[in-house]
C-alpha positions as CSV (number, residue, x, y, z in Angstrom):
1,X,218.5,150.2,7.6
2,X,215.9,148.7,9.7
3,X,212.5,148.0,8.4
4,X,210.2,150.2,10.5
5,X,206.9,148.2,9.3
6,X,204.8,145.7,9.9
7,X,205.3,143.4,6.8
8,X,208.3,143.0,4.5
9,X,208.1,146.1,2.7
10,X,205.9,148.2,4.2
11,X,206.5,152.1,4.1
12,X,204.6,152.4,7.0
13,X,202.9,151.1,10.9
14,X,198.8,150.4,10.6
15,X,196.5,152.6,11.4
16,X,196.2,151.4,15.1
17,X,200.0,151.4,15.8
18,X,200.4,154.4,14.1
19,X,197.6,156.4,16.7
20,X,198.9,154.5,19.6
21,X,202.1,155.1,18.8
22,X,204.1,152.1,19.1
23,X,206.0,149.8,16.7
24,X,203.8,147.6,14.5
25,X,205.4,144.5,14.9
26,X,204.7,141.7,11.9
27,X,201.9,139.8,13.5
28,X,200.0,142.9,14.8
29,X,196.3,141.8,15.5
30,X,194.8,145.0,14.0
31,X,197.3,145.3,10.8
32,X,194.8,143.2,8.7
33,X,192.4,145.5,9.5
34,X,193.0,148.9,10.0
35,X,195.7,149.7,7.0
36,X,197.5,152.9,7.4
37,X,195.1,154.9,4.8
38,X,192.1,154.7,6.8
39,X,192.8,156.2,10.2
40,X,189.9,157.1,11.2
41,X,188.6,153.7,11.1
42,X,190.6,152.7,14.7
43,X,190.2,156.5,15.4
44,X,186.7,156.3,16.0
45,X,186.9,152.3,17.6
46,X,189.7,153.2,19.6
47,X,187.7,156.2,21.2
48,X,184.3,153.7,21.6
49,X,185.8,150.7,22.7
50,X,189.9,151.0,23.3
51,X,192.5,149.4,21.9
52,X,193.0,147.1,24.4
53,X,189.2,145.7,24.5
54,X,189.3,145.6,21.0
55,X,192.6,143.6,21.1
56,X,191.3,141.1,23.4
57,X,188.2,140.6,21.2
58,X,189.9,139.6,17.9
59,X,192.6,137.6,20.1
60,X,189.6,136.1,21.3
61,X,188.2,135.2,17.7
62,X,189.3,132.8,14.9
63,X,191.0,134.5,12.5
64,X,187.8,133.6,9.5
65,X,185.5,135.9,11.9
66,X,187.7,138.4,12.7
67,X,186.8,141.0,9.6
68,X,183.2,140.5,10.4
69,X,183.8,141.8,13.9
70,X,185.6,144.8,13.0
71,X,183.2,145.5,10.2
72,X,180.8,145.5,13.3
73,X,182.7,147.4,15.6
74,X,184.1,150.2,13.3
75,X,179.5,150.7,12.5
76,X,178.6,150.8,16.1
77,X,181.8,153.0,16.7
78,X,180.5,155.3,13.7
79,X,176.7,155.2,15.1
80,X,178.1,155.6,18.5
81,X,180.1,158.7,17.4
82,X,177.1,160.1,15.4
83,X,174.5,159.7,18.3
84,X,176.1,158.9,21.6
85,X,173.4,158.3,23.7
86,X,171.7,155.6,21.1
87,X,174.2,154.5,18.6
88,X,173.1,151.7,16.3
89,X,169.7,151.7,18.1
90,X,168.7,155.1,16.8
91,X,169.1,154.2,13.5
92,X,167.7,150.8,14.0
93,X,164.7,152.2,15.6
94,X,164.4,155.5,13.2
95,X,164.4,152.7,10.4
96,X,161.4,150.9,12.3
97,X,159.3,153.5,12.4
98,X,159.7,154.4,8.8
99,X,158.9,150.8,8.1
100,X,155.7,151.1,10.2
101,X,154.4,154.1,8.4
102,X,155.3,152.9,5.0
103,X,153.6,149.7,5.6
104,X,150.4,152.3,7.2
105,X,150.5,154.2,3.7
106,X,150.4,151.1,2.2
107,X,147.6,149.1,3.8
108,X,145.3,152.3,3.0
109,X,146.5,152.5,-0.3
110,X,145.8,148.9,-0.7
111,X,142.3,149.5,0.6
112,X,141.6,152.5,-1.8
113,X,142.4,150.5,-4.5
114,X,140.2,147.8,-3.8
115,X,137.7,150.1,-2.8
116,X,138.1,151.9,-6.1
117,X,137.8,148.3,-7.9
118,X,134.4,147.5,-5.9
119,X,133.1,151.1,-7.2
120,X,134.1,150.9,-10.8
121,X,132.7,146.9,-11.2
122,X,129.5,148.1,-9.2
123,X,128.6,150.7,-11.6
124,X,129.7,148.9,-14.7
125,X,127.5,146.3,-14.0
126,X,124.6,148.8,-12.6
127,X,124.6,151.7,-14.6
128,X,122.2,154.2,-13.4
129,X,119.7,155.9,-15.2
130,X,120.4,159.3,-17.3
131,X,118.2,162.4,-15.6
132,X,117.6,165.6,-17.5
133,X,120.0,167.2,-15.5
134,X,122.8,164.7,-15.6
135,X,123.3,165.2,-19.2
136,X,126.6,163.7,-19.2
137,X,128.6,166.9,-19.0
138,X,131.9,166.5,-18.1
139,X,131.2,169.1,-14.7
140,X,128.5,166.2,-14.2
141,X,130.7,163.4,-14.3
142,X,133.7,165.4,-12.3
143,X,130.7,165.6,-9.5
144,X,130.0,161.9,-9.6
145,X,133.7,160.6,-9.4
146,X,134.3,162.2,-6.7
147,X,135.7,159.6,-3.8
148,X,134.3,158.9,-0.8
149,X,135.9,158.3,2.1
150,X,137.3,155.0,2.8
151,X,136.5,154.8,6.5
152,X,134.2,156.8,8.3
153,X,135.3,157.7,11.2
154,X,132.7,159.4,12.8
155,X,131.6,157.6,15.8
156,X,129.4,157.8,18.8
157,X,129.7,156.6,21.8
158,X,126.7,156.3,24.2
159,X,128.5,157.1,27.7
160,X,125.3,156.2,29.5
161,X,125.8,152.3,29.4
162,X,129.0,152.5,31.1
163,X,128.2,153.6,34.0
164,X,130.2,155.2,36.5
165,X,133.7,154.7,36.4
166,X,135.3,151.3,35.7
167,X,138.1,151.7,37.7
């Protein structure tokens, strides 16, 4: 009996020969790569790219980059299959503007803090003087902690000096 794999011992054709439906010959480009188990790995490469690109592109690669391009093909196949119109630049971008706001909520965070610090080191080294009415009650000292905002951002703008139009 003939052995109907691609390696000595192998029950079965790679995942790439086995959805083309050809014979997986012993030095198939995309054994390596796609094993049997994981069809849906060249399933979803095969319907991005097709088999025949994505055999010219490993062809065209040494063999010690090869897994690195396939890593990268079967992700941008995934994103691609996920999000047609974007692919890995959806995510990419989606993951940019996360980074933006995060780094927003951080800067003002940032600038509470220190404005917090300037507050606390201002009145521990000016402590004002205790009125009859600010007995130190703790509703009295609720009142006075009370934070202010960081940036005001009421702001007027005197239309007159710009005359016209500057266009």
């Amino acid at each position: 009996m003939k052995d109907g794999g691609r390696k000595q011992g192998a029950a079965s054709p790679c995942a790439a020969c086995k959805l083309l439906r050809r014979r997986c010959a012993q030095d198939c480009v995309f054994a390596p790569y796609f094993p049997a188990d994981e069809p849906h790995k060249f399933a979803n490469v095969h319907k991005v790219f097709g088999a025949s690109n994505v055999n010219k592109m490993l062809q065209d690669l040494p063999e010690h980059q090869r897994g690195d391009a396939v890593s990268s093909m079967v992700y941008e196949a995934n994103a691609r299959v996920r999000d047609p119109v974007y692919g890995c630049v959806g995510a990419i971008s989606s993951l940019q503007q996360q980074i933006d706001l995060l780094q927003t909520q951080l800067a003002v965070a940032q600038a509470e803090a220190v404005h917090l610090r300037v507050r606390q080191t201002a009145s521990f080294w000016n402590p004002g003087p205790t009125s009859p009415t600010n007995s130190g009650s703790p509703s009295s000292k609720i009142i006075e902690s009370q934070p202010k905002p960081i940036f005001d951002m009421d702001m007027v703008v005197d239309q007159t000096t710009y005359g016209d139009s500057i266009w």
